[in-house]
C-alpha positions as CSV (number, residue, x, y, z in Angstrom):
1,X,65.7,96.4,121.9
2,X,69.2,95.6,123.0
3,X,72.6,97.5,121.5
4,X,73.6,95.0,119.3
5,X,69.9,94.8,117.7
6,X,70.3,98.6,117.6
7,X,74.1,99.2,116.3
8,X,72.6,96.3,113.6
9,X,69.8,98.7,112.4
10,X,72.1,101.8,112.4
11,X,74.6,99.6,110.0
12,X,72.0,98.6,107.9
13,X,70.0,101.6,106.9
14,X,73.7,103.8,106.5
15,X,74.2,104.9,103.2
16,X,77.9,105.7,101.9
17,X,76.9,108.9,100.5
18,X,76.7,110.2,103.9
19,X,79.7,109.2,105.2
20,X,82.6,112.1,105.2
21,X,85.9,111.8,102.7
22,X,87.8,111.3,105.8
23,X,86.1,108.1,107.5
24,X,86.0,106.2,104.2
25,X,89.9,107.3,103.7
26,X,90.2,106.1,106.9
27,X,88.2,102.6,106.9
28,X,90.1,101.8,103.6
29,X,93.3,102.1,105.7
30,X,91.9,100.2,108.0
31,X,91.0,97.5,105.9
32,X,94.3,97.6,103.8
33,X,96.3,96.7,107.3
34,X,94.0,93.6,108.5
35,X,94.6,92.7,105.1
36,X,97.9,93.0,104.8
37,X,98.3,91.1,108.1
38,X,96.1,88.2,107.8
39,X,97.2,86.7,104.6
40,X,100.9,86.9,106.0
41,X,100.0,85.8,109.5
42,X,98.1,82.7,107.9
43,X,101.2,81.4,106.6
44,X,103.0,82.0,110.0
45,X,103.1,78.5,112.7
46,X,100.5,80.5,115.0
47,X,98.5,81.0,111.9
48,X,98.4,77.8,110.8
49,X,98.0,75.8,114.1
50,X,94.6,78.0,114.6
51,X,93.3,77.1,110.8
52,X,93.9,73.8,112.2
53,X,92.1,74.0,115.2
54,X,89.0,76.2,113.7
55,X,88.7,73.3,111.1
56,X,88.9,70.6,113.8
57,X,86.3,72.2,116.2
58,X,83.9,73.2,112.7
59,X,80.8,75.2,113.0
60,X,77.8,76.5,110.6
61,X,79.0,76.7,106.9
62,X,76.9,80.4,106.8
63,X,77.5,83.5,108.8
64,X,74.7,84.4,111.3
């Protein structure tokens, strides 16, 4: 079993409960600030000429 299969199984079977005051303090920080970055920086020219390009080159509609 590689990392990434490993690190998947670890995310998966955490349960929140566990997890101490200060990382979820913490990750909500974290979150807040990509957040509050990415909806202004997809407004920006930068952010808008890579929308364009992501929607040109396309992909799978679903996650893997």
């Amino acid at each position: 079993m590689g990392i990434s299969q490993e690190l998947a199984e670890w995310t998966v079977s955490l349960k929140f409960d566990v997890l101490p005051q200060n990382v979820i303090n913490t990750s909500k920080i974290h979150i807040l600030d990509t957040l509050g970055v990415a909806f202004p920086g997809a407004k920006d020219t930068v952010g808008q000429t890579i929308t364009r390009v992501v929607k040109i080159i396309g992909g799978q509609p679903q996650a893997s």
